[in-house]
C-alpha positions, 0 to 999 in steps of 0.5 A: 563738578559744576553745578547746573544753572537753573536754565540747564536744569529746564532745560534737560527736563524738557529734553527728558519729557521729549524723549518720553513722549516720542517713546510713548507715540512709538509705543502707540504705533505699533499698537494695532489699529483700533477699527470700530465696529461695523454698525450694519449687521453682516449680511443686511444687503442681502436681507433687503434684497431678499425682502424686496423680491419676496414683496415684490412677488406678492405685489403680481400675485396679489397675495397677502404677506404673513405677519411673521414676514411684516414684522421682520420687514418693519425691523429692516427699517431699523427703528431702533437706530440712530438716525446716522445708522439708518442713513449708512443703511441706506446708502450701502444698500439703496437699490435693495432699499428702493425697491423695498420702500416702494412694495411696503409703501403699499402695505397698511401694515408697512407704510408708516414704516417705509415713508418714516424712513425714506422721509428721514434718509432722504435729508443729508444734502448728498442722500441719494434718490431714484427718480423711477422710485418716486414715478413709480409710487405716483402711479401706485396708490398716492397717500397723504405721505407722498405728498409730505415726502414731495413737500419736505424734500422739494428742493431736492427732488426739483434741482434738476428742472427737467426732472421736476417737469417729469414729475408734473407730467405724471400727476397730469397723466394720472389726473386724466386716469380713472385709476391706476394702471394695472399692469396684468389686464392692462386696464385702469382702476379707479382712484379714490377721491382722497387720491385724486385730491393729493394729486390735485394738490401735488400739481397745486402746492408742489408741481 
């Protein structure tokens, strides 16, 4: 038998590697597929939702929340979080989300939370927005957060011209209110002056 010239020896030896190689993919695909875990709880959608239509009926009846319900609403904020978490958080669940932000925002015990998150969703150049939710808050109670939440994210919220126009016209609407509108009686309240000079400043620095 002759003897193999070294070529032919390096040869067969990468023949032999290729044949493991492809032995050792097949085995890979036919492994299942590994899928990782959903990092939103099961049932988180409907959680929101259920604390949104809870603080919402608070909101017209003008009750206050029990601390049991503040403390599990500051949890569905997910401070614990990554940032990535918190942002798949909010786009699976964002009119459950809109509506929570807006009836927190105007709870002490909540707002730093609600502004906290909203302020960091709202950073990826695809994170969605509601124009209603931040024409809303305008004619709510305007705090300090607003206007950092307008500032910071200007660019996005003003892309849209005739949405930016929106926004100016409410701050002028409301600087020529007393207060805000209360929907029940139909009247206006009266805005504090630290209120009144965050509109005057969102009409200035950001309008």
């Amino acid at each position: 038998m002759a003897r193999l010239t070294p070529e032919q020896i390096e040869h067969l030896k990468a023949q032999g590697a290729q044949k493991r190689a492809a032995r050792r993919a097949k085995k890979l695909a036919q492994l299942p597929a590994v899928v990782p875990p959903d990092p939103i709880p099961e049932g988180w959608k409907s959680k929101v939702q259920e604390a949104s239509e809870y603080f919402e009926r608070l909101y017209y009846n003008k009750q206050t929340p029990s601390k049991e319900r503040i403390e599990q609403a500051k949890e569905l904020f997910m401070p614990s979080q990554t940032r990535e978490v918190r942002y798949k958080a909010y786009r699976r669940c964002f009119h459950e989300y809109e509506n929570l932000i807006f009836y927190a925002w105007g709870i002490p015990e909540l707002h730093e939370e609600a502004y906290a998150f909203w302020n960091e969703v709202l950073v990826p150049s695809d994170a969605p927005f509601s124009g209603n939710s931040i024409v809303r808050i305008l004619g709510y109670r305007p705090k300090e957060n607003l206007l950092k939440i307008l500032s910071r994210h200007k660019d996005k919220f003003f892309q849209e011209k005739s949405f930016g126009g929106l926004i100016k016209m409410v701050i002028l609407r409301n600087l020529n209110q007393s207060g805000p509108l209360d929907y029940d009686t139909c009247q206006y309240g009266q805005w504090t002056d630290e209120e009144k000079d965050i509109l005057e400043r969102i009409r200035q620095e950001i309008c």
